[in-house]
C-alpha positions in Angstrom: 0.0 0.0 0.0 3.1 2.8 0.5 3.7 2.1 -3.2 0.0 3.7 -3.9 0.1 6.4 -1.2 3.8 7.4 -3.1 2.4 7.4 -6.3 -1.1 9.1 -5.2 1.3 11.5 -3.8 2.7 12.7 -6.9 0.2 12.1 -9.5 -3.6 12.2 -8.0 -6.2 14.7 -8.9 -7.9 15.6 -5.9 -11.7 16.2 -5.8 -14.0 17.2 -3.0 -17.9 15.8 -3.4 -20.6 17.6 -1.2 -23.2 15.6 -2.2 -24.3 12.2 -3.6 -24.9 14.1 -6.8 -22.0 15.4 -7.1 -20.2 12.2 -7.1 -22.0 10.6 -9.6 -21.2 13.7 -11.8 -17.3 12.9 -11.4 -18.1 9.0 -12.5 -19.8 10.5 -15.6 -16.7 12.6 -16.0 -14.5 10.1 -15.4 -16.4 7.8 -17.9 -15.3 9.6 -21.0 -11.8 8.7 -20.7 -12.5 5.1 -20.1 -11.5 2.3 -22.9 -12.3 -1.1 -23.5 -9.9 -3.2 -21.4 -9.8 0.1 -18.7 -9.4 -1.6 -15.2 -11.1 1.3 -12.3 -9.7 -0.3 -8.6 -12.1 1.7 -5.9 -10.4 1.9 -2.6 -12.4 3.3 0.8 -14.5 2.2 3.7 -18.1 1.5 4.1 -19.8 4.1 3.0 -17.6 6.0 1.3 -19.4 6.4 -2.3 -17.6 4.0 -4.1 -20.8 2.2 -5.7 -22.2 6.3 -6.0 -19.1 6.7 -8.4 -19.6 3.3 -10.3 -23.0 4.4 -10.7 -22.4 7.9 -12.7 -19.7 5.8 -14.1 -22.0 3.4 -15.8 -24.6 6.5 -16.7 -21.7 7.8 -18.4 -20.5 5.0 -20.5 -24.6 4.8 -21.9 -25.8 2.3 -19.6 -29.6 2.3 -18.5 -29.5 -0.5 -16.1 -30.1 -0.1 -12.2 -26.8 0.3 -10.6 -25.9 -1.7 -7.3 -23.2 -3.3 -5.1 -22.6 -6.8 -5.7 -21.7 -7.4 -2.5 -23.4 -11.0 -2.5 -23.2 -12.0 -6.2 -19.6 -10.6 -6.5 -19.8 -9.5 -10.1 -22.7 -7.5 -12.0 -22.9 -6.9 -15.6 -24.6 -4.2 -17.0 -25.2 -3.5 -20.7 -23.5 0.0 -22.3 -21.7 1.0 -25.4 -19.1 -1.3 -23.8 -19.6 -4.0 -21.4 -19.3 -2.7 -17.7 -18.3 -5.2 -15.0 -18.6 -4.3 -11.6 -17.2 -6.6 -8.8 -17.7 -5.9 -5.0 -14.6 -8.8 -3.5 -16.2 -7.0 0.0 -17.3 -10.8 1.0 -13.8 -12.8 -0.7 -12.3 -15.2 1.8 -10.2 -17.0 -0.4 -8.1 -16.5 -3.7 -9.5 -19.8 -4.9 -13.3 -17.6 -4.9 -11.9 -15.0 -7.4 -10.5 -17.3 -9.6 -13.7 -19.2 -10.0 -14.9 -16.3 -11.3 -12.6 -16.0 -14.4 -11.4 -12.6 -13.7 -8.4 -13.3 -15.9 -10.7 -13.0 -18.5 -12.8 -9.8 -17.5 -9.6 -7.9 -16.5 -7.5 -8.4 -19.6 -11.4 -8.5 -21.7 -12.7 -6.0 -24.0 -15.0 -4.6 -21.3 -14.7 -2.1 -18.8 -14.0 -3.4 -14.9 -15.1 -1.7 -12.1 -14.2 -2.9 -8.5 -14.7 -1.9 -5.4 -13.2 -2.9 -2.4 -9.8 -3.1 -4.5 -7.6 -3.2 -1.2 -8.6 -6.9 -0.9 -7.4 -8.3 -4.0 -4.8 -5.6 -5.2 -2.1 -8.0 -5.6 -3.7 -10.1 -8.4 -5.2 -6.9 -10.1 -3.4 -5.8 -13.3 -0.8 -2.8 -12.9 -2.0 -0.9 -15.5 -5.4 0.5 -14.2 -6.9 3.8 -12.5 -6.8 4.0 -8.5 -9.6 5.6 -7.1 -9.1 6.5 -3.3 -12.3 7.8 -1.6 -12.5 8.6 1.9 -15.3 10.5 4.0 -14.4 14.0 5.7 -15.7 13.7 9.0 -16.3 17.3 10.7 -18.7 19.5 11.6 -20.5 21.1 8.9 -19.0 18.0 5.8 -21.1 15.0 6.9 -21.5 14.8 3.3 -18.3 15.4 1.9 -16.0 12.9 0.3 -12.1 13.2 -0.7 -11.5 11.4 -3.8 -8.0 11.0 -5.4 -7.6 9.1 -8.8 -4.8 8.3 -9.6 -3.9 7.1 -13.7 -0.6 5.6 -13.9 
């Protein structure tokens, strides 16, 4: 993990969200630069608006489909101008459970993969992707506000 923090160091673009809104806005904005094969690793606790991100992000790409966390099913696929997949690895015990799923194939696929809860399995994801780093701002008068770094290598 120091490796990120260096590299987020140097090389982030640092936004502040006030509002749910507002973060699906940057996903849409982020979604413009995204190409087939594009890898997006989400990083941040509960709550943080990872799946709020993924969900402009999706809107953006030209997907009509009801956005949500696959915590329990691990992977959702939703239908766009280029296939979105968006894995939650929240609920991963084991290495043998993400291999089952073939994600060989969706990382180094034609689609676009989204995943939250990246911390978990960030040694098996490929090197070339975006970071995204979100992380609630918890004072007095930002309940709603969100620091989020991305980082493209």
């Amino acid at each position: 993990m120091k490796a990120t923090e260096e590299k987020l160091s140097s090389k982030a673009q640092r936004v502040l969200s006030k509002s749910a809104e507002a973060s699906v806005e940057l996903g849409m904005a982020l979604a413009q630069g995204l190409k087939p094969g594009d890898v997006v690793a989400f990083f941040g606790e509960i709550g943080s608006g990872k799946t709020t991100v993924i969900r402009g992000v999706c809107r953006g790409l030209g997907s009509e489909d009801i956005v949500s966390s696959p915590t329990f099913t691990l992977i959702n696929e939703y239908s766009a101008r280029v296939p979105i997949y968006h894995f939650d690895f929240y609920r991963i015990e084991t290495r043998d459970e993400i291999w089952q799923l073939g994600c060989e194939e969706y990382f180094y696929g034609d689609g676009i993969c989204l995943i939250e809860w990246a911390e978990i399995v960030e040694d098996i994801l490929p090197s070339e992707r975006i970071e995204i780093h979100l992380n609630n701002l918890y004072a007095e008068g930002k309940e709603n506000t969100r620091e989020i770094r991305i980082f493209r290598p």
